[in-house]
C-alpha positions as CSV (number, residue, x, y, z in Angstrom):
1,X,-11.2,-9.9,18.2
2,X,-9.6,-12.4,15.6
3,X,-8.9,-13.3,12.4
4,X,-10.7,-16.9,11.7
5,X,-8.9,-18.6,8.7
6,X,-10.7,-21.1,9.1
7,X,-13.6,-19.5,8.0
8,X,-12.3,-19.8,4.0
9,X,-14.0,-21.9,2.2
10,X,-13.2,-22.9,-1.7
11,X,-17.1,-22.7,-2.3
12,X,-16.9,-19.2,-1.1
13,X,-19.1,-16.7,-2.9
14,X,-16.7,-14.9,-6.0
15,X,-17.3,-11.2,-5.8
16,X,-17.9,-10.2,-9.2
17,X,-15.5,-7.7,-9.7
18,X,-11.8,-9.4,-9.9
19,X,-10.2,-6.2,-8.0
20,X,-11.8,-7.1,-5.0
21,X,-10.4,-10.0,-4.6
22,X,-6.9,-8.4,-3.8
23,X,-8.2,-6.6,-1.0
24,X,-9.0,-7.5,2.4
25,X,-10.8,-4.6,4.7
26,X,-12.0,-5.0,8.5
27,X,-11.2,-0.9,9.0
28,X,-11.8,0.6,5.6
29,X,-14.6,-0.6,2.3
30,X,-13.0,-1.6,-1.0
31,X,-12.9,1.7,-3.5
32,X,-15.8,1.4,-6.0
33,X,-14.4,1.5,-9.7
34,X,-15.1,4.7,-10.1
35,X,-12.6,5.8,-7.4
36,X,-10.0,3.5,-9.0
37,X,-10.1,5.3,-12.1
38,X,-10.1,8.5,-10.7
39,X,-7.0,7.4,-8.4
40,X,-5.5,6.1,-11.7
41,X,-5.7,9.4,-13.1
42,X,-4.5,10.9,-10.0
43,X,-1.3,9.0,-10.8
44,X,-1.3,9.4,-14.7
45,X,-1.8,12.4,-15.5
46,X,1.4,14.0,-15.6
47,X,4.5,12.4,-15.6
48,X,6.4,11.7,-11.6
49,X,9.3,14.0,-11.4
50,X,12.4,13.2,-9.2
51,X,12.8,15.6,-6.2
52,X,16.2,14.9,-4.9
53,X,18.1,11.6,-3.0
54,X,19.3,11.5,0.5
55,X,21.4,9.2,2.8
56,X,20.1,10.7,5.6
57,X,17.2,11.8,7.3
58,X,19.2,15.7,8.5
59,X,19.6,16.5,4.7
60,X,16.3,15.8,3.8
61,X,14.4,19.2,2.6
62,X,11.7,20.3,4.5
63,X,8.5,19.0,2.7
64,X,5.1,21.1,1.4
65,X,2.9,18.4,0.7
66,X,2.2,15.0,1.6
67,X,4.1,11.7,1.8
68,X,4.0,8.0,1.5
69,X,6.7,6.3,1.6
70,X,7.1,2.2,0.9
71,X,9.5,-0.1,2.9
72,X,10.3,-3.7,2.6
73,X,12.6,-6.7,2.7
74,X,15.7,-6.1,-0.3
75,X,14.4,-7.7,-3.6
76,X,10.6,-7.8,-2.2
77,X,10.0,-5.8,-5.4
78,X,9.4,-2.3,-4.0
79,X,11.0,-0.1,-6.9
80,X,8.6,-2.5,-9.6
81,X,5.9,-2.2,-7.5
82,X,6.8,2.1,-7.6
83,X,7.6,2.2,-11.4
84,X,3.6,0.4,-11.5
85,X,2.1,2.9,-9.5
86,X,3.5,6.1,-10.9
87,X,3.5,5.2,-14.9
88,X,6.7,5.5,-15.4
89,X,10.5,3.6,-15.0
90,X,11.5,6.3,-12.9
91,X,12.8,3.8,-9.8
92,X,15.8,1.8,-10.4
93,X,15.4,-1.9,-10.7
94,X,17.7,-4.9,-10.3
95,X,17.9,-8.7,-9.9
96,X,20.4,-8.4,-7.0
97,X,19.2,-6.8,-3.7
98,X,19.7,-3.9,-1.9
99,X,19.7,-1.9,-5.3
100,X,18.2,1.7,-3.8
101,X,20.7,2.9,-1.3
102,X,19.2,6.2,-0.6
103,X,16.0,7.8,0.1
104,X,14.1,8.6,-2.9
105,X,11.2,11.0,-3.3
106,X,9.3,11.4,-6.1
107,X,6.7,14.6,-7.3
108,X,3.1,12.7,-8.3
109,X,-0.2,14.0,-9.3
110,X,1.0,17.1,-11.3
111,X,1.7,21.0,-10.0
112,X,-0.7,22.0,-7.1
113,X,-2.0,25.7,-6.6
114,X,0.7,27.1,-4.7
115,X,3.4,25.8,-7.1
116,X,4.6,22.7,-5.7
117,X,6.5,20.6,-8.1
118,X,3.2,17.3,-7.1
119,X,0.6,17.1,-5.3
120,X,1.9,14.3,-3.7
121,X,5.3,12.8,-2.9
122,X,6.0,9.2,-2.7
123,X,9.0,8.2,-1.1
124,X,11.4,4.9,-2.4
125,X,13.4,3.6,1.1
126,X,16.5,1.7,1.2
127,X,15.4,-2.2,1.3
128,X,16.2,-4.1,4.6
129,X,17.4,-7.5,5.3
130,X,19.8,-9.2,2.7
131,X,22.0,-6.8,1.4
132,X,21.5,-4.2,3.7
133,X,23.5,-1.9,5.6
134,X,22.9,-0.9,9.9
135,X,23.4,2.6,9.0
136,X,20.5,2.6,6.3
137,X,18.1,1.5,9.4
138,X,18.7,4.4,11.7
139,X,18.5,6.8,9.1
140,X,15.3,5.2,8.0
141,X,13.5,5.2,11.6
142,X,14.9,9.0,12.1
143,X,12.7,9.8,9.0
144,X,9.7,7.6,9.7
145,X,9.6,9.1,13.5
146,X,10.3,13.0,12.8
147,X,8.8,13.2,9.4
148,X,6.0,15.5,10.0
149,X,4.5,15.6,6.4
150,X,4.2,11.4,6.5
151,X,0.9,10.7,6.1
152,X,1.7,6.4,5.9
153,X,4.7,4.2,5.7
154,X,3.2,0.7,3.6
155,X,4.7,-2.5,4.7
156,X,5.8,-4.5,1.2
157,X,5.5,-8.3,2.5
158,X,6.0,-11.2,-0.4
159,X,3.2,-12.9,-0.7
160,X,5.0,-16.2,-1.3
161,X,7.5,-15.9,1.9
162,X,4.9,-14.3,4.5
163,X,6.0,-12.7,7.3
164,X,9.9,-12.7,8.2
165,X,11.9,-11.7,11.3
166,X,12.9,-8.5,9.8
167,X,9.3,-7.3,9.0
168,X,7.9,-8.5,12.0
169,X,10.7,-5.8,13.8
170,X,9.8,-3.4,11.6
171,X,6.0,-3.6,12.2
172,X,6.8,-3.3,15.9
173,X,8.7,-0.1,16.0
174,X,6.3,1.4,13.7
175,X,3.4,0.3,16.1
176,X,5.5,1.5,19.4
177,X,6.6,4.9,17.4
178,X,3.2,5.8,16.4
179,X,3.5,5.5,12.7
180,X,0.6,5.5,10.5
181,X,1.0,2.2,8.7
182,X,-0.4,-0.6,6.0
183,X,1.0,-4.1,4.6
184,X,1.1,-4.3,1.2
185,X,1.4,-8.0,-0.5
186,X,3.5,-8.2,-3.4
187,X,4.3,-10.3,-6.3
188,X,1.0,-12.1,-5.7
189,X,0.9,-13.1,-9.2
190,X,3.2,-15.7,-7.7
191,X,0.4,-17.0,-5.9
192,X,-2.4,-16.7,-8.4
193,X,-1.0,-17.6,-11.7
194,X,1.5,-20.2,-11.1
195,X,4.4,-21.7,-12.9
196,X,4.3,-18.5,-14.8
197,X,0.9,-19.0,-16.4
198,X,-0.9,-16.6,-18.0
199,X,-3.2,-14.1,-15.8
200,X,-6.5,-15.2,-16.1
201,X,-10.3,-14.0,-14.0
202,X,-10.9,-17.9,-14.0
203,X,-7.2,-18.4,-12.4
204,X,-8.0,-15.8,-10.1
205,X,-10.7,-17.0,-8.9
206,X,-9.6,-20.6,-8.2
207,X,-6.5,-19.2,-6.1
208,X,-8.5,-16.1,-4.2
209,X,-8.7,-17.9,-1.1
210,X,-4.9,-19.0,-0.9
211,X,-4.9,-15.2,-1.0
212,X,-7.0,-14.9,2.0
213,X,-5.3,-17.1,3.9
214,X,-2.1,-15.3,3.1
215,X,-3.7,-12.1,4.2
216,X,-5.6,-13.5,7.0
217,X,-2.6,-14.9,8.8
218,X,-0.8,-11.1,8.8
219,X,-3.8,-10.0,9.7
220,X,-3.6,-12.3,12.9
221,X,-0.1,-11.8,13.7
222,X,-1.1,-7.8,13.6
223,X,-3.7,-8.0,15.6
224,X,-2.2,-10.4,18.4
225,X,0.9,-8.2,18.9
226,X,1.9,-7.3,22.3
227,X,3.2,-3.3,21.6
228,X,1.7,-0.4,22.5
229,X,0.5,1.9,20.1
230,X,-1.9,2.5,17.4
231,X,-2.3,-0.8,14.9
232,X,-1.4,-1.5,11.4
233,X,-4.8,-0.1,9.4
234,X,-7.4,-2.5,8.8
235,X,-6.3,-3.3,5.1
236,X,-4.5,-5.5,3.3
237,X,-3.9,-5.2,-0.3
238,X,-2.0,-7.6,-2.9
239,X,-0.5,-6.1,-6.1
240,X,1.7,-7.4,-9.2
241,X,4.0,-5.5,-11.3
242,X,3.7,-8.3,-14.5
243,X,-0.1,-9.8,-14.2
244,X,-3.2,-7.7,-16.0
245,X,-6.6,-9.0,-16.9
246,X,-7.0,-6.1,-19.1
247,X,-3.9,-3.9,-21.1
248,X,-1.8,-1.5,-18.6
249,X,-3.4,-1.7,-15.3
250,X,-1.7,-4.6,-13.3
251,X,-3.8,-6.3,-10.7
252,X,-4.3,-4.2,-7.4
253,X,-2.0,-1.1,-8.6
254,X,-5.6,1.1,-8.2
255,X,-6.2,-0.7,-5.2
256,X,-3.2,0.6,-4.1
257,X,-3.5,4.1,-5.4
258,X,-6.8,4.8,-3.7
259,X,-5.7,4.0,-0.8
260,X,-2.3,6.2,-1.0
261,X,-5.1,9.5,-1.6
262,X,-7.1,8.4,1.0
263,X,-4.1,8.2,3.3
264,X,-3.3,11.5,2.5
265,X,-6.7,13.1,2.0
266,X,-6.4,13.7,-1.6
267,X,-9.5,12.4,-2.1
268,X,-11.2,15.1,-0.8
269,X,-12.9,17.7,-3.0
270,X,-11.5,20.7,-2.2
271,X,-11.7,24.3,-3.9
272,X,-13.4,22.5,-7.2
273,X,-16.2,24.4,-9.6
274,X,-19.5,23.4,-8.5
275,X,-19.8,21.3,-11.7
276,X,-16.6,19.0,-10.9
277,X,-17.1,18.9,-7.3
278,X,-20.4,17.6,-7.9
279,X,-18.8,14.7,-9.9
280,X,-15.8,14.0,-7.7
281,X,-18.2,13.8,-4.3
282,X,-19.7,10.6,-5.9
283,X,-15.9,9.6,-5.8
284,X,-15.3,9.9,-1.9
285,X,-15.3,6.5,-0.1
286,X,-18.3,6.1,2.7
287,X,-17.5,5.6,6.6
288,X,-16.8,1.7,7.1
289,X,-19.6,0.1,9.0
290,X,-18.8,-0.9,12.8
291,X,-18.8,-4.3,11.7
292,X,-16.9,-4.2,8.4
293,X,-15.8,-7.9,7.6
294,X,-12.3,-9.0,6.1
295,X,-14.3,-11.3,3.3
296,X,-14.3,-14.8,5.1
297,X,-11.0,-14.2,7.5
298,X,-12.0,-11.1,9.8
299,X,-15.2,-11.9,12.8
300,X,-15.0,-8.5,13.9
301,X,-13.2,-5.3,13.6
302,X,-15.2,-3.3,15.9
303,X,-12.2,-3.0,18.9
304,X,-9.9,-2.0,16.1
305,X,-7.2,0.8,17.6
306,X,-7.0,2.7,14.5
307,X,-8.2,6.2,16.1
308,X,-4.6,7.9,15.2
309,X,-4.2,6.2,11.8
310,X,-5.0,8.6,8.5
C-alpha cells in the first residue's frame, strides 16, 4: 500500500462542502455536517473547567472518564488550537515557545450522570523541541504509556514545516508503545490564505491540493515506517485557530471535534429517551468501506494495521 502524490491533480474535482477539504481519510469517512454540529455542541455547551496541573505523571489523579491529549513541537500552536476547540481562552498562549510547562487537563462536554466534573477530559502537554526540557519528555511518555483512561494522543505537525526529527521520534515511540494516535496539521491557514489574506471558499479551493500534498507525504512517511506496532489512524486533519468562512467556527475545529468523540466513543447514543436517541442515531458515523480513499493521495487502505486503534 502507498500513498500516490502524484495522483493530485489542480483540475481535481472540488467537493462541495469546504470542510472536507481539510480532511484526508483512508481508515475513517469525513463526519457529515450534522455530526459537526452536534460535536460542536458537544464542546459548547458548557463552559471547559480546569481539573488540576501536573509535572509529573505519579501525581496525576486517577481519571473517571476519557482523555485526549494533544502533543507537538513548542510554538506549533497547540494551546490556540485548544482555546479553538473548547470555546474558551482557558490554555495559556505565548509568542515564545515552550509556554505550557506542565500537564494540563481540562473538564469538557458538561457534568455526566455519575457526577463527573466533563464528560470528557482533554489534556494540554508540555511542547517538545525548542525550548524544551529532557525531564518534560520522560514524564510525558510515562503518561502516554500507563495512562489507562487515554483514548488518543493527536500529533500537532505545522503545516508549513512538515515533518521534523522530533516528531518523527515521537511518532515512533507512540507506534512501538502501542499508543492510539492521529496527526493533526496546524496553522494551515498558512498554506491556504497566504500573505495573510483574507479566508476565502474560492482561496480554499485553489490551494486544497497543496494541502493534499502536505498530508499525503505524512501519510507516506507513516505508512513506510519500519516499527512495530499498531499505525498512526488513517486520518489527517488540518485546522486554524484565525481563518473562518463563516463567524466563530474556524476551519477544521469540527473536523477535529468529531473525531476526538469518536476516539472516545462519545458519539454513541447511550441511555437517551427514545425521542433523542432516535435523532442522535442519524448522527453516528458509518463503518469505512474496505477501500476508503485518501481524496487523490491514498490507492488503498485496505492492509491498514489499525485493529488496536479507537
Amino acid at each position: 500500500m502507498g500513498y500516490v502524490s502524484s495522483h493530485v491533480s489542480a483540475k481535481a474535482a472540488v467537493s462541495p462542502d469546504p470542510e472536507n477539504l481539510l480532511s484526508f481519510h483512508w481508515d475513517t469517512v469525513p463526519p457529515t455536517s450534522k455530526q459537526r454540529r452536534y460535536a460542536e455542541q458537544f464542546f459548547l455547551r458548557q463552559s471547559p473547567k480546569i481539573l488540576y496541573s501536573s509535572s509529573t505523571f505519579r501525581d496525576v489523579p486517577r481519571g473517571k472518564v476519557p482523555e485526549v491529549t494533544f502533543l507537538g513541537r513548542s510554538n506549533v500552536g497547540k494551546s490556540s488550537l485548544l482555546n479553538r476547540l473548547m470555546g474558551k481562552n482557558i490554555c495559556h498562549t505565548s509568542r515564545n515557545p515552550g509556554r505550557t510547562r506542565t500537564m494540563n487537563f481540562f473538564a469538557v462536554g458538561g457534568e455526566d450522570e455519575e457526577g463527573n466534573p466533563g464528560r470528557l477530559t482533554v489534556l494540554d502537554m508540555p511542547g517538545y523541541g525548542h525550548k524544551s526540557r529532557a525531564e518534560w519528555g520522560e514524564e510525558i511518555m510515562k503518561y502516554l504509556v500507563g495512562r489507562r483512561q487515554l483514548s488518543r494522543a493527536f500529533v500537532l505537525i505545522d503545516t508549513m514545516h512538515g515533518l521534523k526529527r522530533s516528531d518523527e521520534a515521537l511518532l515512533q515511540a507512540l507506534r512501538e508503545n502501542a499508543v492510539s494516535h492521529q496527526v493533526v496539521l496546524s496553522k494551515a491557514d498558512r498554506l491556504l490564505f497566504p500573505n495573510n489574506r483574507k479566508a476565502s471558499k474560492l482561496l480554499l479551493e485553489r490551494h486544497a491540493d497543496v494541502l493534499r500534498l502536505k498530508a499525503g507525504s505524512i501519510g507516506s512517511y507513516l505508512d513506510a515506517l519500519d516499527v512495530h506496532g499498531p499505525k498512526a489512524l488513517g486520518e489527517i486533519l488540518a485546522c486554524s485557530t484565525t481563518a473562518s468562512l463563516e463567524s466563530g467556527k474556524f476551519l477544521g475545529v469540527n473536523n477535529l471535534r468529531w473525531s476526538i468523540l469518536a476516539a472516545t466513543g462519545l458519539h454513541e447514543v447511550r441511555r437517551q429517551p427514545a425521542a433523542v436517541a432516535s435523532t442522535l442515531q442519524s448522527l453516528t458515523p458509518n463503518p469505512a468501506p474496505e477501500d476508503a480513499r485518501f481524496g487523490h493521495v491514498v490507492a488503498s487502505g485496505s492492509d491498514m494495521d489499525t485493529g488496536r486503534l479507537r
